[in-house]
N, C-alpha and C positions, 0 to 999 in steps of 0.2 A: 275796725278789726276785720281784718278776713274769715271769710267761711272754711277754710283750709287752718286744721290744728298747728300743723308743720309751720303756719307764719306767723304762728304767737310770737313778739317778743318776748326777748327772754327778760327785761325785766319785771315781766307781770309772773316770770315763774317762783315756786317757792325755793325761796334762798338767796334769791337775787337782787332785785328793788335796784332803781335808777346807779348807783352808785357803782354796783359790780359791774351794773350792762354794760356802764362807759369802760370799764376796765375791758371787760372780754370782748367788747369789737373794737378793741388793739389786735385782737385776735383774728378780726371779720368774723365775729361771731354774735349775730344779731338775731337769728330766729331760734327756735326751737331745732325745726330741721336741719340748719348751719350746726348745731353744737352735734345734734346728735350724727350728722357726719364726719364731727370732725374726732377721727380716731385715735385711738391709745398707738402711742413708736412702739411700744412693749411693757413687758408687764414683769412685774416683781413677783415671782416663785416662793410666797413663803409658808408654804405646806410641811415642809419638813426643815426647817431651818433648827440646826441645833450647837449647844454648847461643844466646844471640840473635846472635853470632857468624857460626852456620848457619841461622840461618832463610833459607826460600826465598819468592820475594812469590806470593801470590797460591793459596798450596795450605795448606790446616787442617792446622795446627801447634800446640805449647800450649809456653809457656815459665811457669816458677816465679818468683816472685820477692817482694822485698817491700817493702809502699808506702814510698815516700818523700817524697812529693808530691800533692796535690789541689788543683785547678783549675777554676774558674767562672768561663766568659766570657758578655758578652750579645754576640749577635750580632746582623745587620741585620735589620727587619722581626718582631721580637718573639722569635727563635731563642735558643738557646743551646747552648753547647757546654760538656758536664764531662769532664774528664780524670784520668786517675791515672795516675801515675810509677810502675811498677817499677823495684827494684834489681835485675841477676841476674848475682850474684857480678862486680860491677864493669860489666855492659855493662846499658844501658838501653831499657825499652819502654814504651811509653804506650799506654794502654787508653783511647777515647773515647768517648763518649755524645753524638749531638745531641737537642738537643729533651728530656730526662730529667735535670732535676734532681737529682730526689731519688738520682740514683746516688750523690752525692758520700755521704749518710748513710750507706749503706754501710759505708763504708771507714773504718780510723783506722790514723795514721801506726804503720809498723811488721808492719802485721798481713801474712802470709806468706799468698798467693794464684797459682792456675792460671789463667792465659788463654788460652781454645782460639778459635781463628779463623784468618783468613786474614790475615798480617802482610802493610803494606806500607810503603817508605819515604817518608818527609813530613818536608821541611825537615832532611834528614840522621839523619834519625832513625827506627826500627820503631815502626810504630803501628799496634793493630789498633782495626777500629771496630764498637763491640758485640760483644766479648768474651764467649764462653759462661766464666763465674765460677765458683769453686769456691776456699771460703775453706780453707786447711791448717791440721789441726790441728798441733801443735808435732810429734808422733811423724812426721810428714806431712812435712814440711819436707827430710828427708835418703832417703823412697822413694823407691823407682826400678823402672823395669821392668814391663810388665804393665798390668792393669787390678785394684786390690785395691778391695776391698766396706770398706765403713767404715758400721761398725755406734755406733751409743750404748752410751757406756760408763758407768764409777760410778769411784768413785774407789778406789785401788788396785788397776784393771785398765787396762794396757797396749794400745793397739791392735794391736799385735803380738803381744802373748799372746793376745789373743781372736782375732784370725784362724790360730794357729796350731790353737788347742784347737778352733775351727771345723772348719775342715779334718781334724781328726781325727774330729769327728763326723762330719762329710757322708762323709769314705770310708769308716767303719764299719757305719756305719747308715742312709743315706737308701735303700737297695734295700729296705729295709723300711717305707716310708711306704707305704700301700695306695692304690689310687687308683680311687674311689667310681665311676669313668666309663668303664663299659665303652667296649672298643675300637673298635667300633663306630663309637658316638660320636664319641669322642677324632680319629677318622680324619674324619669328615664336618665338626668345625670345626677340623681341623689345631691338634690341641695334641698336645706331650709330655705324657709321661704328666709323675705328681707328682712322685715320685722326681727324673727328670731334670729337673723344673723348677725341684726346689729345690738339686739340685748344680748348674746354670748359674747360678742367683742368688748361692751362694755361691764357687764354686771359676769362677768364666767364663775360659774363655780369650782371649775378646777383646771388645766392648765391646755387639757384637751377640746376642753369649751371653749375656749380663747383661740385655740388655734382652728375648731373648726368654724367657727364664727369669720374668721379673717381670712381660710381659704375660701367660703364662700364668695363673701366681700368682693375677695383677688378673682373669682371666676366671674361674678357680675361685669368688672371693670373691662377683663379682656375681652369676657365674651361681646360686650358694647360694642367694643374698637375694634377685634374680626369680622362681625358682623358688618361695620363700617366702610371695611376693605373688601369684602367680599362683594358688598352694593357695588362699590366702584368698579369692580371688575367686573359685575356683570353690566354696569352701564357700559364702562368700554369696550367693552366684548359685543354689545348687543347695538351699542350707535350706527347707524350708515351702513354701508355695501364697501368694505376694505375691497382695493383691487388685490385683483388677482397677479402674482409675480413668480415666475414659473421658475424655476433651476432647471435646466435639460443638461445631458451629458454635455452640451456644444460650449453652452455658457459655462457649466461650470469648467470645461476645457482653456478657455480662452479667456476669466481670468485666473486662473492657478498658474498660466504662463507672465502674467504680468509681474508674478513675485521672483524675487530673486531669490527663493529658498522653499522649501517645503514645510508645508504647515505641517504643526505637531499635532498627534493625537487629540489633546486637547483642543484645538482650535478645528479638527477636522468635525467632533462631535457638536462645539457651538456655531458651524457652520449647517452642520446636516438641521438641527434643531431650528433653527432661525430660516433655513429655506424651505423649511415643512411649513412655517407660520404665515411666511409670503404667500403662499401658493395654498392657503387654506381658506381664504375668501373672507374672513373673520379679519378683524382689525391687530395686527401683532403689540403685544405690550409686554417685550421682554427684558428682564436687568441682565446683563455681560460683565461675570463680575469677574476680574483677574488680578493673579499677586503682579507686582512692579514686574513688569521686561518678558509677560507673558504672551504676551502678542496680542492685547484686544484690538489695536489700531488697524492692524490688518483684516479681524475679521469684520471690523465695520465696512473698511472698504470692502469688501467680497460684496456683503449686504447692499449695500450703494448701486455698487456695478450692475446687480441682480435688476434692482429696480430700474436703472439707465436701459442693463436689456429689456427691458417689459415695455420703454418707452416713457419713462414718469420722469421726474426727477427725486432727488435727495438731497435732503440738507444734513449738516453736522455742525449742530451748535457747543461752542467750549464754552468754562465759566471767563474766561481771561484770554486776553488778545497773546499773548506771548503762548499759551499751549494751542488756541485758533490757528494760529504762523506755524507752531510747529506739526499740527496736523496737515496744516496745506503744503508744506514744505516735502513731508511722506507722499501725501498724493499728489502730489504735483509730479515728484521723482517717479513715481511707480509708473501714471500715464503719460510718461513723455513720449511715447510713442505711440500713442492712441490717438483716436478720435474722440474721444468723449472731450464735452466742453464744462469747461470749469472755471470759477472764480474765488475770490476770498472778498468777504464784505466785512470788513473791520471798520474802526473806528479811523484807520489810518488813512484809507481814501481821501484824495480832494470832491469838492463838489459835483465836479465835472465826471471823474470817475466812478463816482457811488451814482448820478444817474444816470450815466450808461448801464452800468452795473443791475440797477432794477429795472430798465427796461427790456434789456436782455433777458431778465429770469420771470419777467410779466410773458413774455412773447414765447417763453419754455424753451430760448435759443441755451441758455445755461443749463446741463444736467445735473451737475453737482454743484452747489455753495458750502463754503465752508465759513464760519464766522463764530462772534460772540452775540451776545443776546443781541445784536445789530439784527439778525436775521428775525426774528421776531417783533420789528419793530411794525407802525400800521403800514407804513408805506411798501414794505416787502410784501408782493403779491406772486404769489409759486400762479401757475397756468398749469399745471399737472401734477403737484407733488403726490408721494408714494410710499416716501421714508423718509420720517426723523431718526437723526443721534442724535443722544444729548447728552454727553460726556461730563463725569460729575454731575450726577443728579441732586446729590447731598447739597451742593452749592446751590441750584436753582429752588424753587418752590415747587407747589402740586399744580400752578397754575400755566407755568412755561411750557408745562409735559402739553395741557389740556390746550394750548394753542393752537397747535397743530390740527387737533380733530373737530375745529370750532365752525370750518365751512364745508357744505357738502358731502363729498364720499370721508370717511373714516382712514386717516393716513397710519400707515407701520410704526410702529413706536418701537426703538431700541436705545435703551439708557443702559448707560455705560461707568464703571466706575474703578478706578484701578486702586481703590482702597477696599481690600477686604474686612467681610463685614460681620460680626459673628452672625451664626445663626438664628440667632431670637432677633435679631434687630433687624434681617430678613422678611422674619416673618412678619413684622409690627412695619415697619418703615414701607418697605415693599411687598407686602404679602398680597398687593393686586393683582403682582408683576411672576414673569413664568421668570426661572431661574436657568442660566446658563454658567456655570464656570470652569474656567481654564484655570488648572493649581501646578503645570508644569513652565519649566521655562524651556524655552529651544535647544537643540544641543549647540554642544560648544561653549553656552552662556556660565560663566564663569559665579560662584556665588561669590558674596564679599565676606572679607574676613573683618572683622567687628570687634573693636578691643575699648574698654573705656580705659582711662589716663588721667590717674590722680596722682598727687603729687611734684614735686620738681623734678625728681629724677626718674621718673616716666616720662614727664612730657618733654625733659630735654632727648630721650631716646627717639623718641616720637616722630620731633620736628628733625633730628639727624634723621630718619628712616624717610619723612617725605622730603627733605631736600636733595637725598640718594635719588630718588625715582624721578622727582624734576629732572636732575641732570642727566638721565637716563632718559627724557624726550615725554614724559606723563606729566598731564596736568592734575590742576588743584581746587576742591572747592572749600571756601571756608564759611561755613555760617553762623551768623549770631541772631539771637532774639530780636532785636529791636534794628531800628536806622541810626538812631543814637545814642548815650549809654544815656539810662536814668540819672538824674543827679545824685541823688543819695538813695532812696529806698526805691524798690522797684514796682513801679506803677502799673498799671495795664495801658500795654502800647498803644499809642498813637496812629499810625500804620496796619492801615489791613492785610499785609503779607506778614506780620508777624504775631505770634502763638505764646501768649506767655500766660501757663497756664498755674504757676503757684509762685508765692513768693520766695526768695533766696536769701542766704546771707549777704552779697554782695549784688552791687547796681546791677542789670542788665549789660551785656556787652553791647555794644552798636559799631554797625558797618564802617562807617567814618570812620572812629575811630581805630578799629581792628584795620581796616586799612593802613592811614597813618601809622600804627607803631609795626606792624609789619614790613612796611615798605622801607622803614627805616632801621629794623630789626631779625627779626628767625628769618624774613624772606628780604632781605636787602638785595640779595643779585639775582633776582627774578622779574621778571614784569608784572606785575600787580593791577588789577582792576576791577573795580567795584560798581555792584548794580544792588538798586533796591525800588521797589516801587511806588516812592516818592519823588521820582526823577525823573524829566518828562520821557514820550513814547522816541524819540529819536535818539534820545542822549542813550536809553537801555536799548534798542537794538543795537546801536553802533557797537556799545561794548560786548555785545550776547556776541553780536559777529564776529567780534577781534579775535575774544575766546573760542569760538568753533572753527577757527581758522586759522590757533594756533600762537596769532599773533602779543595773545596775553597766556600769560603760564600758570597766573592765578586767576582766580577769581571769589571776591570777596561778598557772600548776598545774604540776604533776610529768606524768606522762604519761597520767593518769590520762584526760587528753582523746584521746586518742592516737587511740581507736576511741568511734563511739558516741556523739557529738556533735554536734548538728546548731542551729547558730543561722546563719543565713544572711546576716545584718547583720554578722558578726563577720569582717572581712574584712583584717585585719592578725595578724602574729603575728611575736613577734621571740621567738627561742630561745638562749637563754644557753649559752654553751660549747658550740656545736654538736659541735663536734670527739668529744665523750662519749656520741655516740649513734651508732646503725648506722645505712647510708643508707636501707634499706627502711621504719626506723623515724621517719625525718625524712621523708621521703616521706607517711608517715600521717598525720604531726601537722600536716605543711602542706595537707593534705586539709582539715584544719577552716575554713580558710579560703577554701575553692571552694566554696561550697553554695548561693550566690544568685548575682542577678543583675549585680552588683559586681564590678569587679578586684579579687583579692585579693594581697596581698603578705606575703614570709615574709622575715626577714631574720635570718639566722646571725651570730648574733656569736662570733667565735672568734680570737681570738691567736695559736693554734698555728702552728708550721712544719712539724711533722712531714712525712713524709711520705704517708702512707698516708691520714692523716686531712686532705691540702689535698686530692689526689686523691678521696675522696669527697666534700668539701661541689663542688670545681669538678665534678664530676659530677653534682650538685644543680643547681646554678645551671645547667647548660649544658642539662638534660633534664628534663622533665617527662611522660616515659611511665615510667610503674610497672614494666612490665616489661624494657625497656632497664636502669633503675633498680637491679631485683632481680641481671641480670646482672651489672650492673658491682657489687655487693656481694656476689656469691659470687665472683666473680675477687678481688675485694681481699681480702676478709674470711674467705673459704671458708666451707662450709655450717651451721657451728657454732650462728651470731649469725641467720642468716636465720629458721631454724624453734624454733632454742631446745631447748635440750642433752634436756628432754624427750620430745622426737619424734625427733631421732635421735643424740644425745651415746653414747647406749649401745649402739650398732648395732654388733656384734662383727664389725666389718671388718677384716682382717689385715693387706691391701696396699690396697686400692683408696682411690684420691681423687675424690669425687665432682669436684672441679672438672677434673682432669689427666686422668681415663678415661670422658670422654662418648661416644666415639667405641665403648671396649668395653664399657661400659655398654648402647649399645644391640642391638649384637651377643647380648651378653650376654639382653638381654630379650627380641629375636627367639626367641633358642632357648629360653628356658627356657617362655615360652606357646606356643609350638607344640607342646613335648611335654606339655605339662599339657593345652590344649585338646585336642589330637588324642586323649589317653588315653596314650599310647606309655610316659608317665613309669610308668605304673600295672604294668610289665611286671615281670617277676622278675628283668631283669638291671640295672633301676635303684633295686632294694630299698636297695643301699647309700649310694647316691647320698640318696635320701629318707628312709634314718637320718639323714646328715650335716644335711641339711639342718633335721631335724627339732631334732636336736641343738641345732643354731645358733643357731636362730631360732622355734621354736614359743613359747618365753615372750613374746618383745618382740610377735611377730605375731598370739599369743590363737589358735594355730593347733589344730583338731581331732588329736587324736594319729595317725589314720589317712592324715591326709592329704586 
């Protein structure tokens, strides 16, 4: 038995005995401390729960009851109104929604629900409008009295039995949970200590208890993880001697003339910012965050060139050999009449070529590399590097970034992302990193017009409008989910170019085939051809080339276009089952269609009703700013789908929701860089505090063991 309370098992607690323990670590709930972190989803209100008998109008009340009835009316000028009927034990309430469909999905007849609001009578009848909801489990149905926590259970555990055996932990043992924040602290941002925050979350007396209980909770967790990003950035801020890379009026003269247009505002200020950082003698660790067709590509090269002036070199590494090609392809054209020397180190090389190629950028004869994680392989050795890109950060890890500044002087770090990102995922993802963003597009740059197409007799108008524009000299792109269609039910792909992020009523569509019936159908007298990233690397450039060259009119892919594609004539694109993609992701892929002087059009073809997935394509069609975009897909979708379970899936969060605690999120990150900048963290009353945190978060953060 350990000398720590917190590792009691829990079968020696009272209420439990061998038989429950095997039940609850189904749970992974094996100790004391395991149960008593493992928190209430929310909590049943039943303080004022009353007969509908006694409602009074006009004051928050909540009645019990269960559906019996749902209701969709249209109303005048485009409106609509949804209803639900409660039963409650013989007398009747209706809960309404204007303008909110998708409430009805919700609900199915039968199921037993709480409506908290403010009742009032309509047509002889209690109705409240916008009801705070809370669906009852069945043990739910006959509580009463209080505010009780209602935790996830397993099967042959009782919600009843778990809040008793709860209770018996928190009175036993929560005065033994330690709490890393000296009082000090704890006094200047008004928290409970731990202890009493996790007996308010479990045992509340009233419903204020429970919430303040849980915003503590949620400030422990972020402040951990700011704290964590803030070490990193004072490790990379404080590693090695960054050189110094000067901007003068001369340089920046001679390359503003290599572009064939004037940068925009936007890119003139993340140009000014990024040449302050070079020239600051400090190591640069900047994110360049742009909507689609905002020009980040250009201000990396500027950056580049900065550093080739100073002498150094620069690399730019992409996640994918096809957007690698097509960044060397931009530099290649901009300095074709420069001196600077430059290569592309892909996967494509022969032997013979790739070691030419590294000995060349051993002997610093190369100033610029452009490649895919090739450049980070051991055998690449820079002789003076200066400046990383690393284009798509969300794709690489925290360890590709850390490669660069692993020998020596301290290199420029600039990560690059042309998915915009909401703001709290900013600050948690990147919050080591300084912030630049471009949110205009250039002039001239045309937006795309955005319709989805349900139905037959929309998508027969559809495919007439893009076979108009074919014949008129525009190309096409068509994308589906998958390389080939699911047999029956729709699986999760095979294929890493493809995003199928919910199930459907129908298989997934697949490339192959949407080829096939194309080529012998809506697009019969067209040229047709198909790429996906299941093909080897010869067979997809030939055809990437055909298409940017005119010589194919279609083209048929997975998402492999998504990033990294630039034909400027190709100014239609119709997406199969839009419904199976995230909007940040449909956002991208309609990007390939804005890159010349053309209106470009993107048209969603999707069947579905769901809800969640009308609400994002109608947020497609209504918006065409990225970062609007980004927002309304971490409100639907929460931050999962946005950056991809590899950047933060594994982020050992307790309580906190990046979407529901923006508010202590930033509290949270106020304090935790003021005690890491100021030094204050470094004190001997915060030694524990910087265990904890080390604990937490030193693997996922690549954090120095000191701090």
């Amino acid at each position: 038995m350990s000398d720590d309370p917190l590792l009691t098992p829990l079968q020696f607690v009272k209420g439990v005995g061998p038989k429950r323990a095997a039940i609850l670590e189904r749970l992974e709930l094996r100790t004391v401390g395991d149960l008593l972190w493992y928190l209430p989803r929310d909590y049943l209100d039943l303080t004022d729960v009353r007969p509908v008998t006694e409602l009074k109008p006009d004051e928050v009340q909540s009645v019990r009851g269960r559906v019996v009835d749902l209701d969709a009316r249209h109303l005048s000028r485009g409106r609509t109104l949804s209803a639900v009927l409660l039963d409650c034990d013989g007398s009747y309430l209706r809960g309404v929604w204007f303008n909110q469909p998708w409430m009805l999905g919700k609900f199915h007849p039968d199921d037993y629900v709480l409506f908290s609001g403010k009742p009032k009578r309509s047509n002889g009848r209690w109705e409240m409008s916008h009801p705070r909801i809370q669906w009852l489990d069945e043990q739910d149905t006959s509580a009463h009295g209080g505010i009780l926590p209602r935790y996830g259970l397993t099967e042959g555990l009782k919600m009843d039995e778990l809040r008793r055996i709860v209770r018996n932990v928190v009175e036993a043992y929560a005065e033994y949970v330690a709490d890393p924040l000296p009082p000090e602290f704890r006094e200047r941002v008004q928290l409970p200590s731990l202890s009493e925050a996790i007996r308010s979350i479990h045992l509340p007396q009233n419903a204020a208890e429970f919430e303040a209980g849980k915003r503590a909770l949620i400030y422990h967790d972020l402040l951990d993880f700011q704290l964590a990003l803030a070490l990193r950035r004072r490790y990379w801020k404080g590693r090695g001697n960054a050189p110094r890379l000067p901007t003068t009026m001369k340089i920046d003269a001679r390359i503003r003339r290599l572009f064939p247009f004037k940068l925009t505002a936007g890119q003139d200020r993340a140009v000014k910012e990024i040449s302050a950082d070079l020239d600051s003698g400090h190591a640069m660790h900047r994110l360049l965050q742009a909507d689609v067709g905002a020009g980040k590509t250009a201000v990396a090269i500027y950056a580049m060139l900065v550093a080739v002036a100073a002498g150094y070199q620069a690399v730019l590494m992409a996640p994918t050999e096809l957007l690698a090609v097509q960044h060397w392809n931009t530099l290649d054209r901009l300095l074709a009449h420069s001196r600077v020397q430059r290569a592309a180190l892909t996967g494509s090389l022969t032997s013979a070529q790739r070691r030419d190629t590294l000995e060349r950028i051993r002997r610093g004869e190369l100033q610029i590399v452009v490649g895919t994680q090739a450049v980070i392989q051991r055998d690449v050795q820079f002789q003076k590097l200066g400046l990383a890109v690393i284009d798509e950060q969300h794709k690489f890890g925290v360890a590709q970034r850390a490669h660069f500044s692993t020998n020596g002087d301290a290199t420029h770090i600039l990560v690059m992302t042309a998915t915009p990102i909401p703001r709290s995922l900013c600050l948690t993802q990147f919050g080591d990193l300084d912030l630049s963003i471009i949110d205009e597009l250039p002039p001239g740059r045309q937006r795309v017009v955005t319709s989805r197409v349900m139905g037959d007799v929309v998508r027969r108008k559809a495919w007439d409008f893009v076979r108009q524009k074919l014949k008129s000299g525009r190309q096409l792109y068509v994308i589906c989910p998958r390389v080939e269609a699911a047999p029956e039910s729709p699986a999760l792909p095979q294929n890493p170019d493809s995003l199928l992020i919910e199930e459907g009523p129908e298989p997934a569509a697949g490339v192959e085939q949407a080829y096939r019936d194309l080529s012998s159908g809506e697009l019969r007298d067209f040229r047709v051809g198909y790429v996906h990233g299941q093909l080897d690397r010869d067979t997809k450039a030939r055809t990437m080339e055909a298409f940017r060259a005119g010589e194919l009119q279609v083209l048929v892919s997975t998402t492999v276009v998504e990033v990294g594609v630039d034909v400027p004539n190709a100014t239609l694109m119709v997406i199969y089952q839009a419904e199976r993609f995230g909007l940040s992701q449909l956002h991208q892929l309609r990007g390939r269609v804005a890159r010349g002087q053309f209106q470009g059009y993107c048209f969603l073809f999707s069947e579905t009703d769901r809800p969640e997935a009308v609400s994002r394509l109608n947020a497609l069609e209504t918006s065409t700013n990225g970062f609007q975009i980004a927002e309304a897909d971490f409100a639907i979708r929460g931050p999962g789908d946005v950056l991809g379970t590899r950047q933060h899936g594994d982020l050992p969060l307790r309580v906190a929701d990046l979407t529901r605690d923006q508010k202590i999120l930033l509290e949270a990150r106020d304090a935790a860089f003021a005690l890491v900048d100021s030094g204050e963290f470094d004190e001997p009353h915060f030694v524990p505090l910087k265990v904890r945190v080390l604990e937490r978060f030193q693997k996922q953060m690549e954090l120095a063991g000191s701090g």
